[in-house]
N, C-alpha and C positions, 0 to 999 in steps of 0.2 A: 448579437452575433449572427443573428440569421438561419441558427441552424434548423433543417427539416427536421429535427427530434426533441423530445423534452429530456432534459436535463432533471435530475433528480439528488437531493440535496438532504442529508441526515442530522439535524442540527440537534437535534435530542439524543445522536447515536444509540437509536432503540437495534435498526436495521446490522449497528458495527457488532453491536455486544449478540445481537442472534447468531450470525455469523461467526463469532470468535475472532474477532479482525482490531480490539481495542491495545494495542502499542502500549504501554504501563510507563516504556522507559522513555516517551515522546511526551510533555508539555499536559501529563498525569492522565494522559491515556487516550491521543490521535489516533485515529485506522492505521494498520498495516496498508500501505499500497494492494490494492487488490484491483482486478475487471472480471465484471462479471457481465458476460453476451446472452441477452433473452431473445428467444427465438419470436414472430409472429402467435404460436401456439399458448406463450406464457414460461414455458422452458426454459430453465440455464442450461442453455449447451457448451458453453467456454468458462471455465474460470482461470483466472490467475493469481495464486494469493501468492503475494512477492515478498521482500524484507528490504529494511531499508537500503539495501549495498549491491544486491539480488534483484532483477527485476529483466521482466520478457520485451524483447525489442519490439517498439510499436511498431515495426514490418508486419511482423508476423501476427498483431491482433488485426492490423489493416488486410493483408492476406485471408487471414480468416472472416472478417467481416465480407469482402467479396464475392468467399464461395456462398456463403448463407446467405445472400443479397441470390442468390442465383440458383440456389434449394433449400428453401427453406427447411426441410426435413437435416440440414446439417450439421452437426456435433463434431465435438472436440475429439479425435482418435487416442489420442497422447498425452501426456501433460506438457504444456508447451515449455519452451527451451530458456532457460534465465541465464544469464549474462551477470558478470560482477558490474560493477558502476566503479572505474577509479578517476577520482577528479583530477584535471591536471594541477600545475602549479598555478594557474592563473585561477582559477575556480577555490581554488584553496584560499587562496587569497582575498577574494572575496567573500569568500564565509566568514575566516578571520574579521575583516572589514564592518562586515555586517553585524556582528556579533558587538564587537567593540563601538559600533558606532549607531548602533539600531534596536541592539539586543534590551528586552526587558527582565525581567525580576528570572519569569519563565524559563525564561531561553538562559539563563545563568545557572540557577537552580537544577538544570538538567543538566547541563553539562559537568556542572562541580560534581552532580552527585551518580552520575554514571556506576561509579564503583557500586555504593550503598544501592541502588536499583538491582542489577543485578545478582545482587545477594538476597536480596530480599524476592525475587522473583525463583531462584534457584531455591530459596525454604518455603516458596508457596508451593513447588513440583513435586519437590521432595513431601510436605506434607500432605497433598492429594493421594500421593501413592502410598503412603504409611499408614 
């Protein structure tokens, strides 16, 4: 791809579980969508920890990548701004698609069991706090 930057890749998810960023109800435990901007210095100045429906308009991480391109000393003021995500009917349709046509064992098993997930993640908060 050409890019001026190295790209960095968690395939052990040591870096997702420090973070708290392991998704339980995604394919037994994918990232939350997250960006995290490190300054020159080693700093995270930006973060974005998003959900899967929820998520910050890459404007605005482009935007901020700019200003820190141009002082380095620049940080995050705010917690940036998240957006719903609603697919239209054609996007729908090919998830559908994909699913019935691509989808493995994975990608079934999650979906059927959406409910049973959910429950089981609501008695693991409930029994942290009890």
């Amino acid at each position: 791809m050409k890019l001026s930057f190295t790209l960095l890749c968690d395939e052990d998810r040591k870096v997702v579980d420090l973070f708290d960023l392991r998704n339980p109800l995604e394919h037994d435990g994918i990232a939350y969508p997250a960006t995290f901007i490190i300054n020159p210095a080693g700093k995270i100045c930006y973060r974005s920890l998003d959900g899967t429906a929820k998520r910050v308009d890459l404007a605005d991480e482009l935007t901020f990548l700019e200003r820190l391109h141009k002082d380095s000393a620049h940080t995050m003021q705010a917690g940036p701004k998240q957006g719903w995500i609603f697919p239209s009917p054609k996007d729908k349709w090919r998830i559908s698609m994909n699913m019935i046509t691509a989808g493995n064992v994975a990608d079934w098993k999650n979906f059927l069991l959406i409910p049973v997930n959910y429950l089981k993640i609501l008695g693991s908060k409930l029994k942290r706090k009890g």
